[in-house]
N, C-alpha and C positions, 0 to 999 in steps of 0.2 A: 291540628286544628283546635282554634281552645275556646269554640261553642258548637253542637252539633246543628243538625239541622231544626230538629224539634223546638228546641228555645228559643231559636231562629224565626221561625213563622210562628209559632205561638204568640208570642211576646210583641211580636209588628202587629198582631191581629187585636191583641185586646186594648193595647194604646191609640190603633189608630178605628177600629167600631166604635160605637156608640155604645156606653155601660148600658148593660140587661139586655143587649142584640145577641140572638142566637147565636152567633158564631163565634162574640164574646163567653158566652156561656159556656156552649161547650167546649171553648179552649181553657178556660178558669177550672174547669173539672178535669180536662183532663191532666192538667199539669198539678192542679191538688191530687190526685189521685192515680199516680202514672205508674205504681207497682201493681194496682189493685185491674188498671185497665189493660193490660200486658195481655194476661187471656182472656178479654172479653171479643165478644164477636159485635157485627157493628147491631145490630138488635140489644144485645145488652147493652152498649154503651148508649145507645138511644133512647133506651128505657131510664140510662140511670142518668142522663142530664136532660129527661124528661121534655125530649122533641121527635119528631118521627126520625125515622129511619133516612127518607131522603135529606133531611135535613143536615146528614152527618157524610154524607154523600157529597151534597152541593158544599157543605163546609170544608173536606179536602181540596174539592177543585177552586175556590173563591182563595184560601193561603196558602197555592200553588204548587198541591200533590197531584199526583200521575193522580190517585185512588184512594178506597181505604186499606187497600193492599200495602200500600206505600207506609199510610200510616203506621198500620200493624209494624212495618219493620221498623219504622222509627221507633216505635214505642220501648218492644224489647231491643235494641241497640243502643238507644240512649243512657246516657251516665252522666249526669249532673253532678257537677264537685266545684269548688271555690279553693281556691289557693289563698294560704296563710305564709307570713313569712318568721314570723312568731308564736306561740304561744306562753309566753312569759308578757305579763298585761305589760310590767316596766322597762320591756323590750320596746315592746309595739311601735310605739310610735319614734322612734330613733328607727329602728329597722324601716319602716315604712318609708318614713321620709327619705333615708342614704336613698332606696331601691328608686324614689320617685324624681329624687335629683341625676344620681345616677344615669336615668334611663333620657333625662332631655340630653344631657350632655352627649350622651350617645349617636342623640339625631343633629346634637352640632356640628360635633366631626366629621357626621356621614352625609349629608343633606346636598346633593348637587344644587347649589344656591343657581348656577344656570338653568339647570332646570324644571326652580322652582319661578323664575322669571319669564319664562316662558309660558309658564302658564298663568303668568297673571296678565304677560299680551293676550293670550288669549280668551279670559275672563272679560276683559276690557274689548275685545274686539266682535265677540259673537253677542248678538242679540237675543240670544236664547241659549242661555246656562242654569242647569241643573246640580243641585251635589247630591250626592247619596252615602249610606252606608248603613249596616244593622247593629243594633243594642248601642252598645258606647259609640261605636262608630257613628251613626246616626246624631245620635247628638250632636257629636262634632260638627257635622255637615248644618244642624239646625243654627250652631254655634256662630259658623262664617256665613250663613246666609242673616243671622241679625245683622254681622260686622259688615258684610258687604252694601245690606242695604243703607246702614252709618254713611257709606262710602258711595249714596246714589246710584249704588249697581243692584236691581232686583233680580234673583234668582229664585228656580224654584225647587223646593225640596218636599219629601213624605216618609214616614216613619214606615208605612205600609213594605213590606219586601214585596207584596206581588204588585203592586201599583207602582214601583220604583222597576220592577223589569217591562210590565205594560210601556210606564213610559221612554223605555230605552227601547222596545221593539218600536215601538209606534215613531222613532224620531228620526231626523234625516239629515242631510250633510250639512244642515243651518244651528244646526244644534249641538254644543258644549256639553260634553255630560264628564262631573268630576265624581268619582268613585273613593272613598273612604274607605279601606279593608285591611287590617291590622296583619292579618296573615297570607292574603292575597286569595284568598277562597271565596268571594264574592261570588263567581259565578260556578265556584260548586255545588253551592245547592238548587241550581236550574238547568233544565235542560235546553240546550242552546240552540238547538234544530230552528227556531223561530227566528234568531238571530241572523243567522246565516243564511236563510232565506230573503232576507233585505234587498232590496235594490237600490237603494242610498244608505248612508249609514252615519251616524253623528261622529266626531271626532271625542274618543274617551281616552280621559287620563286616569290613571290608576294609583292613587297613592299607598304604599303597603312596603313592609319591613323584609318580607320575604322578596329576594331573585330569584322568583320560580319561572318557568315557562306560563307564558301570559294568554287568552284564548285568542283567537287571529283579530277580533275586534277591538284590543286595547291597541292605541295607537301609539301613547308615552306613560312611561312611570316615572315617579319619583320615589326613591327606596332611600330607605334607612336601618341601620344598623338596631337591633333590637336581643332583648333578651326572650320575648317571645311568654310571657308572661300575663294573667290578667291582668292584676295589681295597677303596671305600670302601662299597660300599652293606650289608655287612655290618654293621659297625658301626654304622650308624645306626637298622637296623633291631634289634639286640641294646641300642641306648642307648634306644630306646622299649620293647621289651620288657621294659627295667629301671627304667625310669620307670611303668613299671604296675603293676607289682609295688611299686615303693615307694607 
């Protein structure tokens, strides 16, 4: 998996609050300060981003932790690191670039064009379509949601992680939901019991590089050949985004 959970809902929380909202706040602190907050108890960390107690409470369950129990383990489990594929400055960008052409080529060979066609009937055909995904992924989804509206198809998308499962529990056999997820971990970091619980269920495709086992909710994928990398998995996932749209 090549984001954990932590940078995951940190990161949807403070792009998609309001700057200087409590919840923004205390995620800005805690991601400046995630060695320092490892042993702290949630009183200390309430103290030290200077809001009460419940408010560090209500802010696990609002970006979609069990607790601050939950928290605690993400904190010490967590390990932030960035992939370089150089350090020689007069490498860089040759290396960069080979890794970034490289990696669409990848999704050309590999790309079921049927069944990327099928979900563009299906785009065109439900009246109520969604795309989703987190960090870059997300992007991508805001990327084809301009193009598609170019293309007089409105869809709806949010950066939020816990607002983007809200709207997947809450939705029903009328609803299109397209998932954006580089490694196919999308709905690893939720717990699905809510899911499953449904008595109608929208039709989701899943786009992602990995053939893993899919949860019993994805209905179709579209998979691609990948090296599984940060660097590049951007892009490949934005050159299928733009290959839907055309």
């Amino acid at each position: 998996m090549i984001y954990d959970k932590l940078p995951i809902v940190f990161l949807s929380t403070l792009v998609s609050e309001k700057n200087g909202s409590t919840n923004s706040q205390i995620a800005a602190y805690i991601l400046n300060h995630l060695e320092e907050v490892q042993n702290l108890g949630i009183k200390e960390i309430a103290k030290e981003c200077n809001v009460a107690v419940s408010s560090i409470s209500r802010f696990c369950k609002e970006v979609g932790l069990r607790d601050f129990a939950e928290l605690k383990e993400l904190l010490l489990s967590t390990d932030l690191s960035f992939e370089d594929h150089s350090h020689a400055t007069s490498k860089q960008l040759h290396d960069y670039s080979h890794k970034v052409r490289e990696s669409i080529i990848m999704v050309e060979k590999s790309i079921d064009m049927d069944a990327v066609i099928d979900l563009c009937k299906d785009i065109n055909e439900y009246q109520k379509v969604a795309i989703f995904g987190l960090l870059k992924a997300g992007a991508v989804a805001f990327n084809l949601q301009g193009d598609l509206l170019m293309l007089n198809k409105q869809v709806y998308t949010n950066i939020s992680y816990s607002q983007q499962i809200q709207y997947i529990v809450a939705a029903d056999e009328d609803d299109l939901i397209i998932i954006f997820s580089y490694t196919g971990a999308y709905f690893d970091y939720q717990d699905l019991r809510a899911l499953k619980k449904r008595l109608t269920a929208p039709k989701i495709w899943m786009i992602s590089s990995d053939d893993r086992e899919y949860p019993e909710c994805i209905d179709r994928t579209i998979l691609f050949k990948s090296l599984q990398d940060q660097n590049s998995h951007p892009y490949q996932l934005q050159f299928i985004a733009g290959l839907i749209a055309q």
